[in-house]
C-alpha positions as CSV (number, residue, x, y, z in Angstrom):
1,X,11.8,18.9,10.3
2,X,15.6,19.3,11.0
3,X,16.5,20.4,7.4
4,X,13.8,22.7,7.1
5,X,14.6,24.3,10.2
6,X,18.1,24.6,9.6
7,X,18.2,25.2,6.0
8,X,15.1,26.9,5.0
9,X,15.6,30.6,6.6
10,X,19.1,30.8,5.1
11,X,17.2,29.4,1.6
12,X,14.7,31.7,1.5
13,X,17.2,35.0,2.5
14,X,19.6,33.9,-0.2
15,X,17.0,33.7,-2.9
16,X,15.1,37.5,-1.7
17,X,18.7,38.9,-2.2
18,X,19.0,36.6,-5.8
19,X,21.8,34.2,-4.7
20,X,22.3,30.6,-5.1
21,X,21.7,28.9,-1.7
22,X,24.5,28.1,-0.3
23,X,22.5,24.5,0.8
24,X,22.4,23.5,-2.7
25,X,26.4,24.0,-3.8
26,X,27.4,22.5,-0.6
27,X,26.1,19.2,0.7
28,X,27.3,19.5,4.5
29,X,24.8,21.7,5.5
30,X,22.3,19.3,4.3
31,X,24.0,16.7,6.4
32,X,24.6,18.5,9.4
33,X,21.1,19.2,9.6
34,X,20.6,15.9,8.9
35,X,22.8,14.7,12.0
36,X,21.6,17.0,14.1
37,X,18.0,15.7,14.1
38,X,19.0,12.5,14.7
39,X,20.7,13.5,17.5
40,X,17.8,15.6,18.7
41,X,15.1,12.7,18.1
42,X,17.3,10.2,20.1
43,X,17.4,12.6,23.1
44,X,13.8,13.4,22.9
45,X,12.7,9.8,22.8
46,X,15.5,8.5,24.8
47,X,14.4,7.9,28.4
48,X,10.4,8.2,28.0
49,X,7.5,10.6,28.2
50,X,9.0,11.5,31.8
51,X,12.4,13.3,30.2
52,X,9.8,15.2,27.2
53,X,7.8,16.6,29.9
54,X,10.2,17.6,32.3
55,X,12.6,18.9,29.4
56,X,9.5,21.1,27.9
57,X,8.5,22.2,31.4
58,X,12.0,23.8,32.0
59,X,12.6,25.2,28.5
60,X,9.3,27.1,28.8
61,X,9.9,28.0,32.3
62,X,12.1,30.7,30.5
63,X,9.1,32.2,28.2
64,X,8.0,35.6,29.2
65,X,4.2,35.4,30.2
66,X,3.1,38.2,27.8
C-alpha cells in the first residue's frame, strides 16, 4: 500500500505529461516507500488496538464536519 501511495500519483502525472517515471530509472524511491511502510506498520501495530484507536480518534479530530 506504501508504494502505491507514494509512487503512483507521481507515476501516473509523469506518464499524462509523456515522461519516463522517475520510480522506474531510480530504485530509491521504490525503497523509500518501501521503508516507510514498514516503519508505519510497526507504529500502527506496535502497542495494540488501544494506540490505533486513540491515534485515528485524534487525526480525525482535525477533519472539517462538512
Amino acid at each position: 500500500m506504501a508504494l502505491l501511495g507514494g509512487i503512483g500519483g507521481g507515476v501516473s502525472r509523469d506518464v499524462i505529461v509523456n515522461r519516463v517515471p522517475a520510480a522506474f530509472t531510480n530504485s530509491s524511491y521504490i525503497a523509500l516507500c518501501l521503508i516507510a511502510g514498514v516503519i508505519g506498520y510497526l507504529i500502527a501495530y506496535d502497542k495494540g488496538p488501544l494506540f490505533r484507536e486513540g491515534l485515528f480518534q485524534f487525526v480525525t479530530s482535525f477533519a472539517l464536519p462538512w
